[in-house]
Wavefront OBJ file of the C-alpha trace (Angstrom):
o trace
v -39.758 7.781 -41.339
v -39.522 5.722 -38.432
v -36.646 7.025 -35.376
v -35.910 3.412 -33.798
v -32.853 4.547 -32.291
v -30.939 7.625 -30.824
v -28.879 9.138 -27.668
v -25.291 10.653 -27.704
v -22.466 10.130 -28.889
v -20.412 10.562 -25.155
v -21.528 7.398 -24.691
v -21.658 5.489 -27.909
v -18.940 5.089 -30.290
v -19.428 4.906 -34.337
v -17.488 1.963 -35.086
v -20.187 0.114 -31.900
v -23.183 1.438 -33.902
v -22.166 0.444 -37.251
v -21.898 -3.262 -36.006
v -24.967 -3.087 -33.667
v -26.935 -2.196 -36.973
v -25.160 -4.953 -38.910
v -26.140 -7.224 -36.132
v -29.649 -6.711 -37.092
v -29.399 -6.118 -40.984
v -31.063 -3.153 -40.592
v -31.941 -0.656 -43.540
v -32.202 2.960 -43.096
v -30.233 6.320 -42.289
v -28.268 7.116 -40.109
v -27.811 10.880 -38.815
v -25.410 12.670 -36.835
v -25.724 15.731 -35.801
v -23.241 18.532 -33.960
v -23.479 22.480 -34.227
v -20.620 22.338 -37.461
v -22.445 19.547 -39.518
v -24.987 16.816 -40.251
v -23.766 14.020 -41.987
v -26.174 10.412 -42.922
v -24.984 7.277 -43.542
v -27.409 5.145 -45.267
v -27.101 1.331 -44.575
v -28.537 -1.307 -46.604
v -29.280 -4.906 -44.622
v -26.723 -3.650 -42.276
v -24.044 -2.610 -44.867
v -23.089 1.040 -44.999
v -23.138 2.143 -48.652
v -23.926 6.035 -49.027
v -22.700 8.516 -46.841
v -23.413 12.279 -47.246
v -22.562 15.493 -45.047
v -22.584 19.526 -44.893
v -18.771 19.103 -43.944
v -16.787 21.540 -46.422
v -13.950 19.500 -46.563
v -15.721 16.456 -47.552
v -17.274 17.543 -50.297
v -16.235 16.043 -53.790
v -14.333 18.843 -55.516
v -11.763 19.304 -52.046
v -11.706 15.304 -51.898
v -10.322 14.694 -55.345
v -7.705 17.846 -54.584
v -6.753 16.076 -51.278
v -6.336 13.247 -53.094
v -4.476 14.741 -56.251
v -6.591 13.426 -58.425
v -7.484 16.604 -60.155
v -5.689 20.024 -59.568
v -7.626 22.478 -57.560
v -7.585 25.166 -60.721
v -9.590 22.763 -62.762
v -11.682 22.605 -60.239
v -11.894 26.313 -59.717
v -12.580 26.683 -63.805
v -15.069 23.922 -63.763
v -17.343 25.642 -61.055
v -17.051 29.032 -62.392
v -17.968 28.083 -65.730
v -20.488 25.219 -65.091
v -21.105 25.149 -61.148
v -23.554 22.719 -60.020
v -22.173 19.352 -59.304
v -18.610 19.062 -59.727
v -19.172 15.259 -60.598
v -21.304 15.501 -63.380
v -18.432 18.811 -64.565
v -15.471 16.215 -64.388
v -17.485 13.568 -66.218
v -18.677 16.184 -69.215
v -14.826 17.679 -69.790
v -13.397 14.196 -69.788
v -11.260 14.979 -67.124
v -12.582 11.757 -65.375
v -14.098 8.369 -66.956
v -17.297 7.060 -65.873
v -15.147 4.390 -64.240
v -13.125 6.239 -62.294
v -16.045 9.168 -61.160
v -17.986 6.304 -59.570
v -14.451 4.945 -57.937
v -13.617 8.134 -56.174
v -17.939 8.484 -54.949
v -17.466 5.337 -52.972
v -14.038 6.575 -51.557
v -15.812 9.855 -50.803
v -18.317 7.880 -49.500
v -15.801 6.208 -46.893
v -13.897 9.513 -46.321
v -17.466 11.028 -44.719
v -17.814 7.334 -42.827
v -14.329 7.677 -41.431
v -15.112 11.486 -40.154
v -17.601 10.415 -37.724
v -15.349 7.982 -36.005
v -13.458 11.090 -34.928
v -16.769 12.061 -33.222
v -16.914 12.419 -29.753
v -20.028 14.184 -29.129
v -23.274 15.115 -30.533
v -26.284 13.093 -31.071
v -27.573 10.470 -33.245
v -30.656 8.775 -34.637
v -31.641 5.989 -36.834
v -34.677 5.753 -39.153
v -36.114 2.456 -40.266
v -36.844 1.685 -43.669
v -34.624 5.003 -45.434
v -33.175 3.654 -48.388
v -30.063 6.131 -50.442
v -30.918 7.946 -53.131
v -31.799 5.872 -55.954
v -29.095 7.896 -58.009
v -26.556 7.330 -55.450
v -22.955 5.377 -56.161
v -23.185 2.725 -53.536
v -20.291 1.053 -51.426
v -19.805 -2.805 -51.110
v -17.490 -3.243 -48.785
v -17.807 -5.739 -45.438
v -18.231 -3.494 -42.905
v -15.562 -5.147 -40.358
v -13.052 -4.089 -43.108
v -14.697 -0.494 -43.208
v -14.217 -0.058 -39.722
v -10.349 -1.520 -39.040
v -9.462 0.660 -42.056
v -11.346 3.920 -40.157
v -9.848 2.530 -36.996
v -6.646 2.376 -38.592
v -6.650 6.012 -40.300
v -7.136 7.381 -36.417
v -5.525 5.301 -33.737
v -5.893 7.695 -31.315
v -3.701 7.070 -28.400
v -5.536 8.189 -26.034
v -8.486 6.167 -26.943
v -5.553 2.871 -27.075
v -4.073 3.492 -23.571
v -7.284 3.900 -22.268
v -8.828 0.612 -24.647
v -6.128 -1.577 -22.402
v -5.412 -0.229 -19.051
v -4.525 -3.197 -17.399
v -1.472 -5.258 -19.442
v -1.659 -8.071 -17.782
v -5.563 -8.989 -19.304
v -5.692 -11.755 -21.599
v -6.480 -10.763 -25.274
v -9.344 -13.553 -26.255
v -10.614 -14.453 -30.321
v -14.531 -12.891 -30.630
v -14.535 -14.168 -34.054
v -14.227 -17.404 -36.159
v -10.537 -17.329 -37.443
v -11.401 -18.934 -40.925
v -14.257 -15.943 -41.358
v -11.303 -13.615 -40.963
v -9.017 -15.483 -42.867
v -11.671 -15.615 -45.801
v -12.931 -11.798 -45.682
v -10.650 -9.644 -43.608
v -7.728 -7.345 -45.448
v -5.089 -6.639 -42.849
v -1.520 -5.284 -43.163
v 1.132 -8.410 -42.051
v 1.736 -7.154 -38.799
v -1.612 -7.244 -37.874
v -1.869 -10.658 -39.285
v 0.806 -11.348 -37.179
v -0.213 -9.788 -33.893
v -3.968 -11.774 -34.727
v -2.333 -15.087 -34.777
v -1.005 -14.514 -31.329
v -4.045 -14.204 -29.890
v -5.374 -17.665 -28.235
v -7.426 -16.910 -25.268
v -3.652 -17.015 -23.119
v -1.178 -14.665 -23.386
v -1.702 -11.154 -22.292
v -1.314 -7.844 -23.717
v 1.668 -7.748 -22.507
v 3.184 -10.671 -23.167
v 1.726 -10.554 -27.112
v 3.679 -6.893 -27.303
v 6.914 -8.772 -26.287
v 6.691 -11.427 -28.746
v 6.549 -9.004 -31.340
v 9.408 -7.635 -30.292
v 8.323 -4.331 -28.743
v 7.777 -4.443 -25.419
v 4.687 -2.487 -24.150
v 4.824 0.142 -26.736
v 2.270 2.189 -28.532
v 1.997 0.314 -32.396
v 1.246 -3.392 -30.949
v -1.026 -1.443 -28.781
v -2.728 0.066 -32.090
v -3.221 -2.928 -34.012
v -4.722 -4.915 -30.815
v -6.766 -1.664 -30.887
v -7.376 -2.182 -34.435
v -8.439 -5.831 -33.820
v -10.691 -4.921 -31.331
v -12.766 -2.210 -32.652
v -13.332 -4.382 -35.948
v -14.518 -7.313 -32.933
v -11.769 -9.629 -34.065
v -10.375 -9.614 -30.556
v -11.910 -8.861 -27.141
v -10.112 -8.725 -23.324
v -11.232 -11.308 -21.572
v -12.849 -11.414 -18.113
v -10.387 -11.005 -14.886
v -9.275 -13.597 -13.277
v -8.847 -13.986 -9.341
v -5.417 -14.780 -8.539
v -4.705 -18.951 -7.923
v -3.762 -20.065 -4.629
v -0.008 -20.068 -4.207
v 0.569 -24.771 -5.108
v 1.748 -26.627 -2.250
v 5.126 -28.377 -2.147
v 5.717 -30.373 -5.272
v 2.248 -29.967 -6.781
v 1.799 -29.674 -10.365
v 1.910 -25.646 -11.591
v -1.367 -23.398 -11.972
v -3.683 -24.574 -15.458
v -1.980 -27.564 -15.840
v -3.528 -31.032 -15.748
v -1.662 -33.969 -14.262
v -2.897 -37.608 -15.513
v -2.970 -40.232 -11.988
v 0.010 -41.766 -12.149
v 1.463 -40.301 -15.315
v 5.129 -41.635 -16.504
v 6.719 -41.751 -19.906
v 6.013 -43.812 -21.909
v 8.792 -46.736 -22.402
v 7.884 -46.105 -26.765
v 7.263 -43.296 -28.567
v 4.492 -41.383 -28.088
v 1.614 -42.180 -30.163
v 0.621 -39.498 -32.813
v -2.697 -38.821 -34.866
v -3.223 -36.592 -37.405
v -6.796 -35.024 -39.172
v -6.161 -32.861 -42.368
v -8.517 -30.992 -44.536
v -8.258 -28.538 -47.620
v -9.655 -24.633 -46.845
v -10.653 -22.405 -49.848
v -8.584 -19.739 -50.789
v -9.457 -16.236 -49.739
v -11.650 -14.056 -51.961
v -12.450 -10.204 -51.573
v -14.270 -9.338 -54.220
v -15.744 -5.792 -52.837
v -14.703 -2.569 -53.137
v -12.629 -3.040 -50.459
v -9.341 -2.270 -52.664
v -10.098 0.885 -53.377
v -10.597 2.244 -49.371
v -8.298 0.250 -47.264
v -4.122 0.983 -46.970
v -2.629 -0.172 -49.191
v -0.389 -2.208 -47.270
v -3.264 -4.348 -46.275
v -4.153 -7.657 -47.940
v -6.403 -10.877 -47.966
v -4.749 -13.772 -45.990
v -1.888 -14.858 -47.908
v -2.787 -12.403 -50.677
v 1.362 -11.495 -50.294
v 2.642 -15.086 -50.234
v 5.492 -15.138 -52.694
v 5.979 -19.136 -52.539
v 4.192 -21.882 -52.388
v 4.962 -24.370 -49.843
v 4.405 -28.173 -49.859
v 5.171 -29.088 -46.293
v 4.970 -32.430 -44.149
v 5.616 -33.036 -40.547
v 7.814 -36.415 -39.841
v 6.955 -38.153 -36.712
v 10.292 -39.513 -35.785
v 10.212 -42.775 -33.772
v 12.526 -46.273 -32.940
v 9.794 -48.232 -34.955
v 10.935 -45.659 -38.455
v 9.187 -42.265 -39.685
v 6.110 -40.939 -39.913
v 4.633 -38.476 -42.595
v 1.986 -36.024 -41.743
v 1.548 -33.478 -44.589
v 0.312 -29.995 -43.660
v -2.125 -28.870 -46.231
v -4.309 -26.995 -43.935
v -4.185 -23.320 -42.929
v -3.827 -24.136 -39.218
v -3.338 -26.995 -36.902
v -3.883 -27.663 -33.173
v -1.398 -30.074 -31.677
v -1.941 -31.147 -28.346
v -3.304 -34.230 -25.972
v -6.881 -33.778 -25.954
v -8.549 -35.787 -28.746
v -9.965 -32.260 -30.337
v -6.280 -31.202 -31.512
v -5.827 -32.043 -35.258
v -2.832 -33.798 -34.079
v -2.915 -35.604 -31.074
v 0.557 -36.504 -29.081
v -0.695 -39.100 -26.458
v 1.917 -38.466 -23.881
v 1.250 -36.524 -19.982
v 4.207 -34.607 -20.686
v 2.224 -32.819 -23.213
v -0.300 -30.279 -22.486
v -4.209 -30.353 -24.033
v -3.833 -27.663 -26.045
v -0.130 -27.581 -26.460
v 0.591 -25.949 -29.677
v -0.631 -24.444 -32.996
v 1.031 -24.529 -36.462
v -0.014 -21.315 -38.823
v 0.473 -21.288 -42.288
v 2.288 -17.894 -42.855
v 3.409 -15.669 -46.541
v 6.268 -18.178 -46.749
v 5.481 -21.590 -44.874
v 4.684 -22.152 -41.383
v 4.992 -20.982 -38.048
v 5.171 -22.670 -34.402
v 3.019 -21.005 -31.950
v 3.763 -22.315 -28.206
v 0.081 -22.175 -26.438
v 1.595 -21.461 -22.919
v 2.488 -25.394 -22.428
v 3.618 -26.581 -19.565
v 6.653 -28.225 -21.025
v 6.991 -25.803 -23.331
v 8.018 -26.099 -27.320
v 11.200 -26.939 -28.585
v 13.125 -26.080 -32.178
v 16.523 -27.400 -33.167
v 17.077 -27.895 -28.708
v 15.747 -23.857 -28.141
v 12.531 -23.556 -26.098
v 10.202 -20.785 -28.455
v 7.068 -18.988 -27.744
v 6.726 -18.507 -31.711
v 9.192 -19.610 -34.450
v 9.089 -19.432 -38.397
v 9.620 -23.235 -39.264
v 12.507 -24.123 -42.139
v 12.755 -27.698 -43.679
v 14.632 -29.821 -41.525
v 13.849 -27.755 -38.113
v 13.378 -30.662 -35.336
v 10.439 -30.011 -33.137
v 10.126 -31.150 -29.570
v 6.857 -32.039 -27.445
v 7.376 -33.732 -24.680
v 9.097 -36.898 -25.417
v 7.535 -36.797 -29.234
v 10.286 -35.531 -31.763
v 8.674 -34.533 -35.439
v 10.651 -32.728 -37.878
v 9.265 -30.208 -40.614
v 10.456 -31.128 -44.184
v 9.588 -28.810 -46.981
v 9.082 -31.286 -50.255
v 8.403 -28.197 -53.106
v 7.883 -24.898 -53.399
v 7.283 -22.497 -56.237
v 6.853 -18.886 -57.076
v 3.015 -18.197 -56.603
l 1 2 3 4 5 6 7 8 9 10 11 12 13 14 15 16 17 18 19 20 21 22 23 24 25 26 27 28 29 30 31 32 33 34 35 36 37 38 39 40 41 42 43 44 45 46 47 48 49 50 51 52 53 54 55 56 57 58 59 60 61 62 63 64 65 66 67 68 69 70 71 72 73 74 75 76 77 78 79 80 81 82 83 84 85 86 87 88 89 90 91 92 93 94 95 96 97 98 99 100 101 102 103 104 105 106 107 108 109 110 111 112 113 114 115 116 117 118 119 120 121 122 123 124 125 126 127 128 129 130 131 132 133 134 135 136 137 138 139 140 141 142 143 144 145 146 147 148 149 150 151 152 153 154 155 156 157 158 159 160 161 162 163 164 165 166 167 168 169 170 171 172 173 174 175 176 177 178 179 180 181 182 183 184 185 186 187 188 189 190 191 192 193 194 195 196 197 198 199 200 201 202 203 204 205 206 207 208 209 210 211 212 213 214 215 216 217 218 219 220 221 222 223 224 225 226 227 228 229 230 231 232 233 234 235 236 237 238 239 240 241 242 243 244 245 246 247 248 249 250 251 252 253 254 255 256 257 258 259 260 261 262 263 264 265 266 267 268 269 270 271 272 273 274 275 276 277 278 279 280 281 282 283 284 285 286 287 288 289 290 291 292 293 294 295 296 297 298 299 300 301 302 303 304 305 306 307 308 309 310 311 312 313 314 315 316 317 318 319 320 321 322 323 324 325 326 327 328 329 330 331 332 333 334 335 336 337 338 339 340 341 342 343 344 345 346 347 348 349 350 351 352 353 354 355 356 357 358 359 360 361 362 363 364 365 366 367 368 369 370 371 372 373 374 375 376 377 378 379 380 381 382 383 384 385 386 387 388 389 390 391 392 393 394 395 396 397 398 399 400 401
């Protein structure tokens, strides 16, 4: 065996190692080490999929107790009479199916993963080339969703306050959204708090969209986001000059000379199709069950169009995409060619039950039914102001999924 890697755990957390070894799809063990236990996590092309340790309370007979999946007197019976390996007991006296014995290996599998992210010290070490056990019941599972779910089973608040110190740091995307939307299994608030998240708004100001103000579970789930390297804080910025008189706000881009336009604005539109989500790991068996593919919870289907209202007649624009950009740059998949727009002015989301308006702190702002909104669920018929371009969202069908 080959050590490639070690130091202490002060200074390095799990959840950083795990992805620094997917990084480099590296195969081998794992070990970490502290005076109470030892416990190896074997990784396979950067995957974690076997996991052992001297921990008492992670050993297989306690784990299927914990998890009342077998009472602890059969347990008891089954050791005194047969000892050995309580598996291999469970599986002989039919008290468990092949099936479910190799089910509850790869959550005890997990369980011993998750225990080390409560490590703060000790050491660690990695040795190239280890493969598991060639008996072993392996885990396939993506390891971002291995680590939000281990994230999620701790949230430490200590570790969150001190994770975001200053509220007033913009949250920024580290990863591509439609990798996330294709592998990831979050609960729907932390869908909800990742579509939030453009590279604008702050901590702060993402806790009081979702309604909380700075408080402690918007806090986890950025947390959450963060550990799993969905979401990152961005760099600080130094504070902009206080404008002169009558110059244009902060971020904002003026065009020379820049009046309304004496027609409606003009108004292009790109489309696509995505493909549907797909988890087809073991994923279900370890995360909470509360947490689900994108859109895995959608209980309609929604056939949607935007209308581009104007004095020359309407405009159709269906929305068959997951996500669109709207905006006055020429990257935006819909494109409002009018200064009193922004560049990157707005973003519509598909959501569990249509679609959702997210401002992208516009100048001008966004505008439902005559009410400025940062973020608002969209029903047919809702008007929707940009500038001087008025489009309303029609819903043409939906169905039970």
């Amino acid at each position: 065996m080959e050590k490639i890697l070690e130091g202490s755990l002060d200074r390095f957390q799990v959840p950083d190692l795990l992805f620094f070894l997917n990084t480099g799809a590296r195969t081998g063990v794992l070990v970490f080490e502290r005076p109470d236990r030892e416990t190896k996590v074997f990784l396979r092309e950067g995957r974690p999929v076997f996991a052992t340790s001297t921990g008492e309370d992670l050993r297989f007979g306690v784990m299927v107790v914990r998890l009342g999946k077998v009472p602890a007197d059969v347990i008891d019976r089954l050791l005194a009479r047969r000892g050995g390996r309580i598996g291999q007991a469970l599986l002989s006296e039919k008290v468990l199916t092949e099936q479910e014995l190799a089910a509850f290996l790869k959550v005890q599998t997990s369980e011993v993963i998750f225990d080390t992210f409560t490590w703060t010290h000790g050491q660690f070490s990695f040795y190239d080339g280890v493969a598991p056990p060639a008996t072993a019941v392996t885990l396939d599972m993506d390891p971002l969703n291995l680590v939000i779910e281990g994230v999620r089973r701790r949230d430490d608040p200590e570790q969150t306050a001190a994770a975001f110190p200053d509220p007033d740091r913009v949250v920024e995307a580290l990863a591509n959204p439609d990798r996330i939307k294709q592998s990831a299994v979050l609960t729907e608030e932390e869908w909800r708090v990742f579509f939030l998240v453009d590279g604008r708004r702050s901590v702060s100001e993402i806790c009081r969209i979702m309604g909380r103000g700075p408080d402690r579970s918007t806090l986890q789930i950025l947390n959450r986001l963060r550990a799993a390297r969905f979401v990152g804080l961005a760099a600080p910025r130094a504070a902009p000059p206080s404008p002169a008189p009558g110059s244009e706000p902060a971020g904002t881009q003026k065009l020379p000379h820049a009046r309304p336009p004496d027609k409606a604005p003009a108004v292009e539109f790109s489309s696509g199709i995505s493909a549907p989500p797909r988890v087809d790991d073991d994923t279900n068996k370890i995360v909470n069950q509360k947490a689900a593919p994108y859109l895995a919870k959608a209980t309609r289907l929604t056939v949607s169009r935007l209308v581009l209202l104007a004095d020359a007649g309407e405009t159709s624009f269906p929305l068959i995409r997951d996500s669109y950009t709207l905006g006055r740059h020429r990257n935006n998949d819909i494109v409002v060619s009018d200064p009193k727009v922004s560049s990157f002015h707005a973003r519509i989301d598909r959501a569990t039950d249509g679609f959702v308006l997210l401002d992208l702190k516009s100048r001008n702002g966004c505008w439902v039914n005559n009410k400025r909104v940062e973020t608002a669920v969209l029903e047919t018929g809702d008007e929707i102001r940009v500038g001087t371009a008025r489009l309303v969202y029609k819903v043409d069908y939906t169905s039970a999924v």
